[in-house]
N, CA, C and O of each residue as an XYZ file, in Angstrom:
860
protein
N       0.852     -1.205      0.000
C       0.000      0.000      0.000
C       0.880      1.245      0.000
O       1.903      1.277      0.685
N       0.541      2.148     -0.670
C       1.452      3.300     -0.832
C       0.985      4.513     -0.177
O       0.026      4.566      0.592
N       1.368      5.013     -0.360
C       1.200      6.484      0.809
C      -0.137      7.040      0.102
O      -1.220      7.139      0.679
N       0.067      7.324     -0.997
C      -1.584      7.681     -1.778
C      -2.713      6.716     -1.629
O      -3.861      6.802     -2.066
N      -2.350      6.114     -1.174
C      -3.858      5.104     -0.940
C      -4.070      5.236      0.942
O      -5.185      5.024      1.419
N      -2.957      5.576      1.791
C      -3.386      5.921      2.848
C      -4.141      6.812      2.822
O      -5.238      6.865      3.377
N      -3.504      7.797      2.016
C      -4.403      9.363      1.528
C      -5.836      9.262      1.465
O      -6.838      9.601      2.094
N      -5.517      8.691      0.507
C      -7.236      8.214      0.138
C      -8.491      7.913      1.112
O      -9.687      8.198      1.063
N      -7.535      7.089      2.170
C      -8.663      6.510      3.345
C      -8.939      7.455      4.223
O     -10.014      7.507      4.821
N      -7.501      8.709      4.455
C      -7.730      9.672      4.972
C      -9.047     10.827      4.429
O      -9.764     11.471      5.195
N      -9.094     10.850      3.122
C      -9.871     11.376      2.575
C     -11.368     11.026      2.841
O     -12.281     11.764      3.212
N     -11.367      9.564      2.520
C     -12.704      9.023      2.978
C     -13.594      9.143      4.479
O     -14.823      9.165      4.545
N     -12.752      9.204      5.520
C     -12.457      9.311      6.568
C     -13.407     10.705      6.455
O     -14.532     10.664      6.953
N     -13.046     11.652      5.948
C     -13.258     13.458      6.603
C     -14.747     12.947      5.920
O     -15.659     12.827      6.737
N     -15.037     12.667      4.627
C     -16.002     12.442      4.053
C     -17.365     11.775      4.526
O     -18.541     11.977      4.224
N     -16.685     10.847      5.442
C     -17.474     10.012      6.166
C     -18.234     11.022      7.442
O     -19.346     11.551      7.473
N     -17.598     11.019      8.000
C     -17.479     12.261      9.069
C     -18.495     13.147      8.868
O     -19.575     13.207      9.457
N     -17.963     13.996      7.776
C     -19.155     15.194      7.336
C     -20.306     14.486      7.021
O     -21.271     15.094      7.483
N     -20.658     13.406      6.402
C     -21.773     12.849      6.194
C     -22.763     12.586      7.179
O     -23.969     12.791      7.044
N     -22.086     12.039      8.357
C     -22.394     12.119      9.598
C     -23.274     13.336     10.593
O     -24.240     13.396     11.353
N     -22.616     13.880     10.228
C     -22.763     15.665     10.674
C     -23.969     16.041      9.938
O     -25.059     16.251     10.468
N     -23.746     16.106      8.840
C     -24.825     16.744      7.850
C     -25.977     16.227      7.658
O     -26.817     16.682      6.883
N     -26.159     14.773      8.675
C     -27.435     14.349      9.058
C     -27.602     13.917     10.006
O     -28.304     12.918     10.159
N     -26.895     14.649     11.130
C     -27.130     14.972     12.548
C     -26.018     15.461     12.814
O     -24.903     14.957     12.684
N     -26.344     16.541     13.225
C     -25.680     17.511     14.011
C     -24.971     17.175     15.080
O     -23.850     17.641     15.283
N     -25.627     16.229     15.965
C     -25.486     16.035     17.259
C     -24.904     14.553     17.304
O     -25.061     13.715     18.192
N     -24.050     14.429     15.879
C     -24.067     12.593     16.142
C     -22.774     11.977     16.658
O     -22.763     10.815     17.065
N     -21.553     12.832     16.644
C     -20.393     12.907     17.756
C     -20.381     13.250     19.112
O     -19.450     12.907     19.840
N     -21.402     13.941     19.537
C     -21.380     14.525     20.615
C     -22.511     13.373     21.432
O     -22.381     13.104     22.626
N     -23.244     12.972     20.848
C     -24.027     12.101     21.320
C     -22.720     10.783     21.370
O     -22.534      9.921     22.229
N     -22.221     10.970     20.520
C     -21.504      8.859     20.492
C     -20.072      9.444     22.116
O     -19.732      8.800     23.108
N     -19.793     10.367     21.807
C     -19.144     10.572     23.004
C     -19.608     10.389     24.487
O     -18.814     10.464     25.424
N     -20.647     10.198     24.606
C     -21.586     10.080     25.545
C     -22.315      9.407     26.030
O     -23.067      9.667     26.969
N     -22.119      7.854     25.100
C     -22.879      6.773     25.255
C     -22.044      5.696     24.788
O     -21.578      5.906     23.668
N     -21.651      4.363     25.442
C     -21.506      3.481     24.557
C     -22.355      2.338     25.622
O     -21.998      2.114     26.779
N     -23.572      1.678     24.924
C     -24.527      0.730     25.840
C     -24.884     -0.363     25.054
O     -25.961     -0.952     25.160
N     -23.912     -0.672     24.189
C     -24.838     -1.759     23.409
C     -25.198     -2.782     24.315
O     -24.735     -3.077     25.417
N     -26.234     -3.330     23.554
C     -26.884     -4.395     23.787
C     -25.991     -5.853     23.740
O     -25.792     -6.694     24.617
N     -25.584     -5.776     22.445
C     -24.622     -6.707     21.809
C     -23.230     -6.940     22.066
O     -22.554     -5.976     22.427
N     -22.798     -7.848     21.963
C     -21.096     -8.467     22.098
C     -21.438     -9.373     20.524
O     -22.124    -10.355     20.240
N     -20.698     -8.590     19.885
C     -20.784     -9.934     18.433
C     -19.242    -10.528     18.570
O     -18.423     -9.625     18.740
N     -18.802    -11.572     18.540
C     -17.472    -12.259     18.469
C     -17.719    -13.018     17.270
O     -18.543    -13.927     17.175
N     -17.048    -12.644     16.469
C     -16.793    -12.769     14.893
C     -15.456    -12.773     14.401
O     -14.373    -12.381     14.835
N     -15.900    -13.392     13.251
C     -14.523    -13.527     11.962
C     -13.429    -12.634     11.844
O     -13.783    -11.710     12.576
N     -12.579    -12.402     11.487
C     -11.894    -11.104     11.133
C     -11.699    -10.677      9.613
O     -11.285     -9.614      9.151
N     -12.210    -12.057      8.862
C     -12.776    -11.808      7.268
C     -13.251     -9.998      7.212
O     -14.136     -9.485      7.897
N     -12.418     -9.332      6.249
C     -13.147     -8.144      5.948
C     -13.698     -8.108      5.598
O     -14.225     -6.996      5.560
N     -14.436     -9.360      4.771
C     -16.047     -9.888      4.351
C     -17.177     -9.347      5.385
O     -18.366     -9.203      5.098
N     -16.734     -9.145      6.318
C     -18.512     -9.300      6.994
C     -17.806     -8.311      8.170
O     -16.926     -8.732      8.922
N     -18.171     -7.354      8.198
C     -18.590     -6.161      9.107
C     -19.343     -6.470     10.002
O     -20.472     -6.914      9.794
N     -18.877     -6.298     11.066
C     -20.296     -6.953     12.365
C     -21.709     -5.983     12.322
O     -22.872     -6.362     12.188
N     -21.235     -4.740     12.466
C     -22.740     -3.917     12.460
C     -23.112     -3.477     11.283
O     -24.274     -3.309     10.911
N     -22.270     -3.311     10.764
C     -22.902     -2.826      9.419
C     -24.243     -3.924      8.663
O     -25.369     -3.538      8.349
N     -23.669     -5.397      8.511
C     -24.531     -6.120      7.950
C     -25.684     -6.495      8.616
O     -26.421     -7.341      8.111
N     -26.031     -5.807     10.049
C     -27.187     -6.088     11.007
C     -27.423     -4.444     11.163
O     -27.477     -4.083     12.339
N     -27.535     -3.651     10.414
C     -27.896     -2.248     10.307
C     -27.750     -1.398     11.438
O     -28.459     -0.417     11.665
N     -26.862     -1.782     12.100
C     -26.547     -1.233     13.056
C     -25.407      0.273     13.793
O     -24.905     -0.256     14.785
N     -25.091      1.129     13.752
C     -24.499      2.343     14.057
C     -23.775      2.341     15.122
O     -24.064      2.006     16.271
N     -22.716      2.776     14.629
C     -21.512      2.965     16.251
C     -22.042      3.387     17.366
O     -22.888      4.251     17.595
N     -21.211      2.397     18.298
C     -22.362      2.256     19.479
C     -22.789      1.546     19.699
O     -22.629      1.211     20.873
N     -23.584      0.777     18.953
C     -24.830      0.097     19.278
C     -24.433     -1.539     19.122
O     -25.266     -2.426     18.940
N     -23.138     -1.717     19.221
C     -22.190     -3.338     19.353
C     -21.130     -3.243     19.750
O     -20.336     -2.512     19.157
N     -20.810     -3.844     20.718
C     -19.425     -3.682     21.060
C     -19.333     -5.272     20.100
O     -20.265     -6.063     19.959
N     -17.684     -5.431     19.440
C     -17.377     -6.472     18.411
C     -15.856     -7.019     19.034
O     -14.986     -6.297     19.523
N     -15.816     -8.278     18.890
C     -14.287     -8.860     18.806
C     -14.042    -10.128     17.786
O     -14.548    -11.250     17.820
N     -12.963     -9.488     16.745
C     -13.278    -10.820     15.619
C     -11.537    -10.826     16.110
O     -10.668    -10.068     16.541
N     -11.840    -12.796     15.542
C     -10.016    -12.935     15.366
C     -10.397    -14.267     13.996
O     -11.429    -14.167     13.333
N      -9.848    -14.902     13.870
C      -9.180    -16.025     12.786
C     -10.129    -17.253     13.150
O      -9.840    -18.124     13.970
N     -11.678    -17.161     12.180
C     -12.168    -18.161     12.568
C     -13.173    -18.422     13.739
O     -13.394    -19.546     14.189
N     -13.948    -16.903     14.332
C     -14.251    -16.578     15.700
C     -13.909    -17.680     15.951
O     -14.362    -18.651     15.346
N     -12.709    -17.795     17.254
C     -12.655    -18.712     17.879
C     -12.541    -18.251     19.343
O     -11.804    -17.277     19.499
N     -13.287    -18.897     20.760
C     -13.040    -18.622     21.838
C     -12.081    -19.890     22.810
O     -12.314    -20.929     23.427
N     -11.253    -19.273     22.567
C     -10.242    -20.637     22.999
C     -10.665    -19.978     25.153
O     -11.269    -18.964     25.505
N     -10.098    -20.963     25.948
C     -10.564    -20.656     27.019
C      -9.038    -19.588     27.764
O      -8.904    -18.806     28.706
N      -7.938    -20.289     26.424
C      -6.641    -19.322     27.444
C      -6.898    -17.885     26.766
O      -6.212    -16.984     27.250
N      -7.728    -17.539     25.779
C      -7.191    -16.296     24.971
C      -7.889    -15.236     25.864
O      -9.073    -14.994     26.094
N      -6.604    -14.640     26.323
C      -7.025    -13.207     27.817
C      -7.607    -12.096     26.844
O      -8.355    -11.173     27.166
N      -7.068    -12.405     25.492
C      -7.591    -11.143     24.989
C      -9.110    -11.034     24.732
O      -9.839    -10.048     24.840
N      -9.447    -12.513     24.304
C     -11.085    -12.449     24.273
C     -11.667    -12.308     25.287
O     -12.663    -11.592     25.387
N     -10.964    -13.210     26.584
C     -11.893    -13.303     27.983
C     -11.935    -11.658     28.167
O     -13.010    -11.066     28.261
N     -10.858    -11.085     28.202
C     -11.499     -9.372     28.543
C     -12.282     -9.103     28.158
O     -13.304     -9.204     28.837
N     -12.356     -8.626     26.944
C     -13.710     -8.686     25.920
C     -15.003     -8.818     26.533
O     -15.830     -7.994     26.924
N     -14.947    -10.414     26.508
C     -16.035    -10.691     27.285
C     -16.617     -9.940     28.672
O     -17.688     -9.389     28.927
N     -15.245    -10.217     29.539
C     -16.101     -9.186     30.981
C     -15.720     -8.322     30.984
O     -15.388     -7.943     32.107
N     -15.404     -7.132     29.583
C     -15.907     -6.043     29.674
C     -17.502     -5.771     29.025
O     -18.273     -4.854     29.308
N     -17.649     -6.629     28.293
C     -19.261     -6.649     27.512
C     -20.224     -6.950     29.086
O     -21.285     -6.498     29.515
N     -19.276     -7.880     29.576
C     -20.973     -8.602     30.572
C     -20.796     -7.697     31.950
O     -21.722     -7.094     32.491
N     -19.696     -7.717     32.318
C     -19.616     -7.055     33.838
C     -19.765     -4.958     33.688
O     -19.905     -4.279     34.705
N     -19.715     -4.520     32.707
C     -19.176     -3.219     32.598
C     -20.389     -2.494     31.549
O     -20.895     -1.399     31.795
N     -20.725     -3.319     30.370
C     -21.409     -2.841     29.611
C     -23.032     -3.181     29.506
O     -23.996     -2.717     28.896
N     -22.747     -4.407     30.581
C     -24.303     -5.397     30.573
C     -24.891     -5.255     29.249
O     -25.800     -4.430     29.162
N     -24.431     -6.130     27.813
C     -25.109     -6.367     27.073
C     -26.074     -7.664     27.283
O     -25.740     -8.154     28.362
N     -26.944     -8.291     26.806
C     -27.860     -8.876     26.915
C     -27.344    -10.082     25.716
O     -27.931    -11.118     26.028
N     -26.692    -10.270     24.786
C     -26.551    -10.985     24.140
C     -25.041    -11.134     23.612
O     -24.199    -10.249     23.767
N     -24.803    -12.341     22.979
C     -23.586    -12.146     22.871
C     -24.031    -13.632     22.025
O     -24.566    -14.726     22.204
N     -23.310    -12.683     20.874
C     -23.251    -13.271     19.361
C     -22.114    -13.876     18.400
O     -21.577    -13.258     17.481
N     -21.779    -15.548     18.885
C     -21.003    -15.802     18.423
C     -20.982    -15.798     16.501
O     -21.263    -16.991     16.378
N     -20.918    -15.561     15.813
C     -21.148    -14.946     14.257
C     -19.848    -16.081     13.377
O     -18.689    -15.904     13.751
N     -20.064    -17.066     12.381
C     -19.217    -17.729     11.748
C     -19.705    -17.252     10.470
O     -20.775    -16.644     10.461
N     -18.949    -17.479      9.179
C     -19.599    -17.622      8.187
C     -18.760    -18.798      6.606
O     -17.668    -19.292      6.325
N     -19.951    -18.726      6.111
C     -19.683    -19.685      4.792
C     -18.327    -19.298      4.134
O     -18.163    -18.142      3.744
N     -17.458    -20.135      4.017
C     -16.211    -19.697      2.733
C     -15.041    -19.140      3.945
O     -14.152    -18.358      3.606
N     -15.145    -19.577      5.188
C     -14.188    -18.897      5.996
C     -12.821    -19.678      5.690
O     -12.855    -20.905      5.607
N     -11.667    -19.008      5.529
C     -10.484    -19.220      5.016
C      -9.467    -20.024      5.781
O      -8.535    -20.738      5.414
N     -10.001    -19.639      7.115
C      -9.758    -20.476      8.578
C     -10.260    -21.820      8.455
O      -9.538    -22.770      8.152
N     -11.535    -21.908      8.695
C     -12.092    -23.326      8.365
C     -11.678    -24.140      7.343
O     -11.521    -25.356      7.455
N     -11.452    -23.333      6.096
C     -10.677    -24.376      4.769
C      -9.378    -24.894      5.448
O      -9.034    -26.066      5.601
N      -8.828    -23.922      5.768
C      -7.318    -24.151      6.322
C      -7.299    -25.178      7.541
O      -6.582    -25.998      6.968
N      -7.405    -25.438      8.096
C      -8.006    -26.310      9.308
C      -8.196    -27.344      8.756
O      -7.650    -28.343      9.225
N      -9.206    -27.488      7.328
C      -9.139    -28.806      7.108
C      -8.017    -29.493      6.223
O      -7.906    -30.666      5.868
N      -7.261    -28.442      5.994
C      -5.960    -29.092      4.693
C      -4.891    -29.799      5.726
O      -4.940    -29.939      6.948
N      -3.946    -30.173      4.792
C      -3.026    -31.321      5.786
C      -1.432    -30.234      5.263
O      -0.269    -30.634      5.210
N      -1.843    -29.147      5.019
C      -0.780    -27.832      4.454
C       0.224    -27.469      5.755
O      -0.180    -27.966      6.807
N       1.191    -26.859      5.839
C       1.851    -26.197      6.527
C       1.277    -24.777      6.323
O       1.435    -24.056      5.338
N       0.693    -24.562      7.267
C       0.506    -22.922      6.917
C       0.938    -22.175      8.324
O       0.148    -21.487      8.971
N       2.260    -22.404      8.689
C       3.183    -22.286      9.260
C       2.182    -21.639     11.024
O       1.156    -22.229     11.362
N       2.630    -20.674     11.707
C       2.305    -20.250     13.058
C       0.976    -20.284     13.369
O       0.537    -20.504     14.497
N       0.139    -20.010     12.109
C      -1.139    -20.069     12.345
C      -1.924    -21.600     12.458
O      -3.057    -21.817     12.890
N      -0.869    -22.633     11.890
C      -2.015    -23.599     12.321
C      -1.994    -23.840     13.625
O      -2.918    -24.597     13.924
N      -1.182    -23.449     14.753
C      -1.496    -23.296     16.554
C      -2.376    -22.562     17.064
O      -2.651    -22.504     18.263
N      -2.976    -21.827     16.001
C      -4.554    -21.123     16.495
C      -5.614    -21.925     15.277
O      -6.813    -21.651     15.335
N      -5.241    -22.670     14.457
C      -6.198    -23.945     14.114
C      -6.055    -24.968     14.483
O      -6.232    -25.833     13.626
N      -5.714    -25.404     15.743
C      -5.437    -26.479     15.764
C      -7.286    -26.316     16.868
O      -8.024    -27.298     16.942
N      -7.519    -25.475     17.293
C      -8.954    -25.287     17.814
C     -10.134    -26.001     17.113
O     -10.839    -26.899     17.573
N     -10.196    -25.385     15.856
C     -11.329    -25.920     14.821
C     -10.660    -27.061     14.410
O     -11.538    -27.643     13.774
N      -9.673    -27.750     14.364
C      -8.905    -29.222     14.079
C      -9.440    -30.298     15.102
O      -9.679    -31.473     14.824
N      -9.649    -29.447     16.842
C     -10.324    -30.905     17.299
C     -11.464    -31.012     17.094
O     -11.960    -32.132     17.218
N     -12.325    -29.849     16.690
C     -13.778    -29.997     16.300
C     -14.193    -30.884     15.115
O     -15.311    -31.399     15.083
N     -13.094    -31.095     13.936
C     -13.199    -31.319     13.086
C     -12.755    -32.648     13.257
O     -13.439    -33.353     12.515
N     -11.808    -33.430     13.978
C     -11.733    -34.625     14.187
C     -12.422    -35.371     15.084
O     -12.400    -36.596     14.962
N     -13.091    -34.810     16.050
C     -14.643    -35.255     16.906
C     -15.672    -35.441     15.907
O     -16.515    -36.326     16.049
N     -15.659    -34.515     14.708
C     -16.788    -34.896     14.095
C     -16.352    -35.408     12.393
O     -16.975    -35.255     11.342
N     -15.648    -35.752     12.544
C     -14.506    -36.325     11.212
C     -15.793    -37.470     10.111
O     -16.378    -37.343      9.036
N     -15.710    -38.370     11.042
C     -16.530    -39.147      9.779
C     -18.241    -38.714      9.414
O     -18.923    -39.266      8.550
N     -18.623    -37.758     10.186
C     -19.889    -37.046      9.855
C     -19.478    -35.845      8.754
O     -20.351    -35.598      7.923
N     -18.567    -35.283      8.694
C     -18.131    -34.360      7.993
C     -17.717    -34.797      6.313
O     -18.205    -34.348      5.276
N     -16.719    -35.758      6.480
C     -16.304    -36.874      5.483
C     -17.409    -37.193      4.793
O     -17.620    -36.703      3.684
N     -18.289    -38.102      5.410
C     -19.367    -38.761      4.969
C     -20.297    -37.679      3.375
O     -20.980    -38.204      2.495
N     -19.906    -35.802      3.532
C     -20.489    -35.833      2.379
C     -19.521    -35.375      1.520
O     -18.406    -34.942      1.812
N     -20.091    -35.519      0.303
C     -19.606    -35.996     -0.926
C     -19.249    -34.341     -1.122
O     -18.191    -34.418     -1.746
N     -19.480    -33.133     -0.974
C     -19.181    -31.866     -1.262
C     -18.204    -31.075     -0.894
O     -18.371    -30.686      0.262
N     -17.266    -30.679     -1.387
C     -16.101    -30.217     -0.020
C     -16.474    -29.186      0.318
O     -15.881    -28.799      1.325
N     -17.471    -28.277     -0.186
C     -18.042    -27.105     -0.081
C     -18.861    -27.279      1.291
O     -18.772    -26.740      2.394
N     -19.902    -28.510      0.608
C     -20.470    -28.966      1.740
C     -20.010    -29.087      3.101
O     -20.401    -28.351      4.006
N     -19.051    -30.161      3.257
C     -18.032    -30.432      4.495
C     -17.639    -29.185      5.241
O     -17.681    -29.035      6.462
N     -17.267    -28.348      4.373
C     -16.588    -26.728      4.932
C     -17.494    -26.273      5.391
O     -17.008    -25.259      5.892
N     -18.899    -26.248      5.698
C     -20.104    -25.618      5.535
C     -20.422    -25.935      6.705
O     -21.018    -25.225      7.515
N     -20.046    -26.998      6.846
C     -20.900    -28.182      8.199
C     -19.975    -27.591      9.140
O     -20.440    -26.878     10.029
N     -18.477    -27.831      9.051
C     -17.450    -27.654      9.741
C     -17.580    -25.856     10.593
O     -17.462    -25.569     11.784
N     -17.844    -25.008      9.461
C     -18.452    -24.120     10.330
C     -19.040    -23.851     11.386
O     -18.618    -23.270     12.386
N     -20.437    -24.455     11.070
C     -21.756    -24.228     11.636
C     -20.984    -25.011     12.984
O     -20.735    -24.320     13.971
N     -20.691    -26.190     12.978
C     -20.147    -26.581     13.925
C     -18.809    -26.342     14.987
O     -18.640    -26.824     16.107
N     -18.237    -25.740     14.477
C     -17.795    -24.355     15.164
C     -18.358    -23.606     16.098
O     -18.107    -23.565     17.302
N     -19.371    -22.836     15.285
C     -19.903    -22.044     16.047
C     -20.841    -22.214     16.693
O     -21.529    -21.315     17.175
N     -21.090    -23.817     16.851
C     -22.140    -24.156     18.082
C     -20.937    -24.723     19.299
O     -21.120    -24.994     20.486
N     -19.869    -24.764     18.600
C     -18.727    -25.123     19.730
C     -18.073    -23.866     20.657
O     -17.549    -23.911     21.770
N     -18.261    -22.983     19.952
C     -17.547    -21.377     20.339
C     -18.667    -21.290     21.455
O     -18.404    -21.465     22.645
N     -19.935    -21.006     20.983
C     -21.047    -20.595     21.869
C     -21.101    -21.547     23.071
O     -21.483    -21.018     24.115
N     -20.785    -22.880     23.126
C     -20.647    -23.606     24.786
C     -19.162    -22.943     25.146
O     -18.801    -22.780     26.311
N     -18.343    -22.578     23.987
C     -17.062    -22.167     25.124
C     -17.158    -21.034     25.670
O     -16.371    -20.732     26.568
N     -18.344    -19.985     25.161
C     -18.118    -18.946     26.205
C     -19.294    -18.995     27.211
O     -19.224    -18.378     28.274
N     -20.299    -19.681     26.893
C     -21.182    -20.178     28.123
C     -20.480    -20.849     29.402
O     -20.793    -20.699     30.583
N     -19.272    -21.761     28.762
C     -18.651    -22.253     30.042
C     -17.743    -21.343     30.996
O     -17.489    -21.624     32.167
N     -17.322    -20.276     30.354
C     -16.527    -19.076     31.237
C     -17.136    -19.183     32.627
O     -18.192    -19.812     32.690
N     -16.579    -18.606     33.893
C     -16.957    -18.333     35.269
C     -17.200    -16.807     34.269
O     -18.431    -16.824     34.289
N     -17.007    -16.118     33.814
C     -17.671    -14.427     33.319
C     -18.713    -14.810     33.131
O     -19.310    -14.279     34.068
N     -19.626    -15.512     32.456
C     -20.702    -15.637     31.774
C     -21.828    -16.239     32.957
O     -22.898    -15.757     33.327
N     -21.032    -17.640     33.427
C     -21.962    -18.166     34.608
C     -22.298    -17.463     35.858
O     -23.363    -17.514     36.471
N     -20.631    -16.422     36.308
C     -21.154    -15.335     37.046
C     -22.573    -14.243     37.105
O     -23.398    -13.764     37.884
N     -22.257    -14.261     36.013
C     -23.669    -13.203     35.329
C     -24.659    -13.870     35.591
O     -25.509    -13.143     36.105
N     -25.128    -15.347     35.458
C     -26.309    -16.323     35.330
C     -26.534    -16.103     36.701
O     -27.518    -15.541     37.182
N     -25.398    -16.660     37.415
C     -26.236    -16.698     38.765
C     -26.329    -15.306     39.668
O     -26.922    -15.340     40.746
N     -25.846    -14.334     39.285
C     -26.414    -12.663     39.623
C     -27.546    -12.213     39.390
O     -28.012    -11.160     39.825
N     -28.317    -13.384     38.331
C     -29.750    -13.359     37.523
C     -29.849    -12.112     36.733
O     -30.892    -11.459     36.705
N     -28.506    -11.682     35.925
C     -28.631    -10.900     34.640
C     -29.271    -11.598     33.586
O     -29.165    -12.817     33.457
N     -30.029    -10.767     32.715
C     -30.259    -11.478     31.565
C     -29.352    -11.557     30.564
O     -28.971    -10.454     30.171
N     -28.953    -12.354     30.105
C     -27.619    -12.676     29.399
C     -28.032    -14.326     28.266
O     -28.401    -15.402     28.736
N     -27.837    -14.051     26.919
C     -27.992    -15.122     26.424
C     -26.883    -15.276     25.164
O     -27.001    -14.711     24.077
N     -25.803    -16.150     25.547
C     -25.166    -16.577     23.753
C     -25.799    -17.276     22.619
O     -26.266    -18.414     22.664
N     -25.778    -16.681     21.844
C     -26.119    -16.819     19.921
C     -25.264    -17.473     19.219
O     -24.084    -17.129     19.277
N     -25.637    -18.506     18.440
C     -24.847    -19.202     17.013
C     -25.506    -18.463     16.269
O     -26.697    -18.162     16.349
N     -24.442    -18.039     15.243
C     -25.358    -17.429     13.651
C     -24.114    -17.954     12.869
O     -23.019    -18.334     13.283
N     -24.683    -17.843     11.466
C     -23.638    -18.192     10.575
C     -23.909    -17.078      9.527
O     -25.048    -16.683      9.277
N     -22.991    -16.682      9.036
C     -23.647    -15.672      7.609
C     -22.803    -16.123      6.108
O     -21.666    -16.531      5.871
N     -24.067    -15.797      5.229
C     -23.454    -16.711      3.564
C     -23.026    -15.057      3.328
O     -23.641    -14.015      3.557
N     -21.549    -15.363      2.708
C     -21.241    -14.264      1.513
C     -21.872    -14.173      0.396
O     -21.757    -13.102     -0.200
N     -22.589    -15.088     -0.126
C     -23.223    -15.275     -1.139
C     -24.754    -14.508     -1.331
O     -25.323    -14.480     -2.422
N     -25.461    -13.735      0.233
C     -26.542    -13.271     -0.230
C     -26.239    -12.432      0.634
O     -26.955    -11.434      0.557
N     -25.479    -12.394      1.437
C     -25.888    -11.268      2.882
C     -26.824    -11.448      3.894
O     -27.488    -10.583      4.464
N     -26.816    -12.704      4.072
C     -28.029    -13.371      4.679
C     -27.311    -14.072      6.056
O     -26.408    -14.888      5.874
N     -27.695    -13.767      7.289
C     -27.587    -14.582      8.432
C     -28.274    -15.414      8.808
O     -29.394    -15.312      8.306
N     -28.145    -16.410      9.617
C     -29.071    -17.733      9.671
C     -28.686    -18.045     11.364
O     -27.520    -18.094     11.756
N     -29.737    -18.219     12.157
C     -29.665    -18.053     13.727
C     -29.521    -19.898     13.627
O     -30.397    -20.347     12.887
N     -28.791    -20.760     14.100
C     -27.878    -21.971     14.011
C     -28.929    -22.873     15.061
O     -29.055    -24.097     15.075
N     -29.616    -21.885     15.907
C     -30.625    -22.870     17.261
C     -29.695    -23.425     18.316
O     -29.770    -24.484     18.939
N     -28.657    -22.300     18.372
C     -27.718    -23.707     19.101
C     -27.398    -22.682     20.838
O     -26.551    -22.889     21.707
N     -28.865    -21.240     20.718
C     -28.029    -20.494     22.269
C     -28.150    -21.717     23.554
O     -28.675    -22.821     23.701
N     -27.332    -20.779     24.331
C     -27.075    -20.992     25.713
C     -27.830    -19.684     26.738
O     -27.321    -18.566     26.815
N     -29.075    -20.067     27.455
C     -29.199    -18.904     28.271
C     -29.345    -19.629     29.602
O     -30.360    -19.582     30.298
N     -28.027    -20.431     29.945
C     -28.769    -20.947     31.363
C     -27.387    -21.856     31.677
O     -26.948    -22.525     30.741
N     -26.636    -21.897     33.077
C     -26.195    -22.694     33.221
C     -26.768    -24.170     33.259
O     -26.064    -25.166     33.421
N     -27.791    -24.174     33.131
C     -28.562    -25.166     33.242
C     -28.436    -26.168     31.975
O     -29.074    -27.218     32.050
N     -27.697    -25.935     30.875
C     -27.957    -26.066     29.720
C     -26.191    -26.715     29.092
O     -25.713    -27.325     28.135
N     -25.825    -26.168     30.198
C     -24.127    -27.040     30.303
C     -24.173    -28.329     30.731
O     -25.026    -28.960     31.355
N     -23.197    -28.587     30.323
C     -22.910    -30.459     31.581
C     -22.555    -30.001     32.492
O     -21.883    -28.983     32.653
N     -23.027    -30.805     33.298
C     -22.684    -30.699     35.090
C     -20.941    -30.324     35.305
O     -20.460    -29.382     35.936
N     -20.274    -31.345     34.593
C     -18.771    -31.048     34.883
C     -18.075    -29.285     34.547
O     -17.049    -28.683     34.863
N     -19.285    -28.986     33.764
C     -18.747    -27.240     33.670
C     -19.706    -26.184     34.277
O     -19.860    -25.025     33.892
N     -20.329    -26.832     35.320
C     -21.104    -25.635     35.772
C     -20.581    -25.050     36.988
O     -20.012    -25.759     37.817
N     -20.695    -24.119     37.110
C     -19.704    -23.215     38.374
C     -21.199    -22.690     39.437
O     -21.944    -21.731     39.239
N     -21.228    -23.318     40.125
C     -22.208    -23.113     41.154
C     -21.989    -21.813     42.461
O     -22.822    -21.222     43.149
N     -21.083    -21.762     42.423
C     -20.468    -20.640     44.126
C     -19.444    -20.469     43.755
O     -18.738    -21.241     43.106
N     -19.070    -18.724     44.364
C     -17.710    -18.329     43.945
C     -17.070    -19.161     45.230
O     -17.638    -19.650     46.206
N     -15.782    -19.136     44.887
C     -14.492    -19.441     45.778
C     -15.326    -18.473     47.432
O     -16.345    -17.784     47.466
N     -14.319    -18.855     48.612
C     -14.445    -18.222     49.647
C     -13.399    -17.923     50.107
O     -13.347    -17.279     51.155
């Protein structure tokens, strides 16, 4: 990228801005003054899919954390913050694990490639994919397979952040708090809710439910 194309974004940038302005006056001074979303979306980092934008949504109104594949591994401090800054600080109400079709992560995960440092942050979607290996195999589409491998993902992401002590804390404080599977196709712009939330410790296996804090 060359210095004229930084330009450019700089340009877009003021453009954006004034656009802003020129159909509300008050729309910096207001965002300075509020940040309450509702939402925690934990998503892709594909520049494919914009978290608020493709749910019509305006700064502000989502707090977002994408990395390689939304994945919520249980050591990554950077997501767990995330998280209890969304649940303990921002009290959103939902929290939206977001995968989608054609993810580059998921292909990669399933190849037998060297794709050098990064396959130690696939090796996540690798045990998902070998727990569910001969269901995946079994179809005949590789499109297909990649598809499945997703979705299944992100019904795996959504028990890993249900299992957090952040999340179960919240449950038993009796916040309302519920995690979301969605998947979204590049192909229409279309999201698809997976059926797979968590609003309840109740809804974990016993071996991950956190009943009482420490004393």
């Amino acid at each position: 990228m060359s210095d004229n194309d930084l330009d450019d974004l700089l340009k877009l940038n003021r453009s954006w801005a004034k656009s802003m302005v020129d159909a509300d006056e008050q729309f910096f001074t207001d965002l300075c003054d509020q940040q309450q979303p509702k939402y925690l979306w934990i998503g892709c980092s594909d520049s494919r899919v914009p978290a608020a934008e493709i749910v019509g949504l305006k700064p502000g109104e989502m707090f977002v954390h994408r990395n390689i594949a939304n994945v919520v591994p249980h050591s990554d401090l950077n997501c767990l913050a995330v998280i209890q800054y969304a649940v303990e600080v921002l009290d959103v109400e939902h929290i939206i694990v977001t995968g989608h079709y054609g993810c580059g992560g998921i292909n990669a995960a399933m190849e037998k490639k060297d794709h050098g440092q990064i396959d130690n942050w696939l090796a996540h979607i690798k045990d998902i994919y070998r727990l569910n290996y001969d269901r995946i195999t079994a179809l005949p589409d590789p499109e297909d397979r990649a598809n499945l491998l997703c979705e299944l993902n992100v019904s795996a992401q959504v028990r890993n952040v249900a299992k957090t002590s952040i999340v179960q804390n919240a449950w038993r404080e009796g916040k309302s708090l519920k995690v979301h599977g969605w998947v979204y196709s590049l192909k229409d712009g279309i999201l698809q809710d997976l059926k797979v939330g968590i609003g309840s410790a109740g809804q974990l296996h016993d071996a991950y439910r956190i009943t009482a804090e420490l004393e």
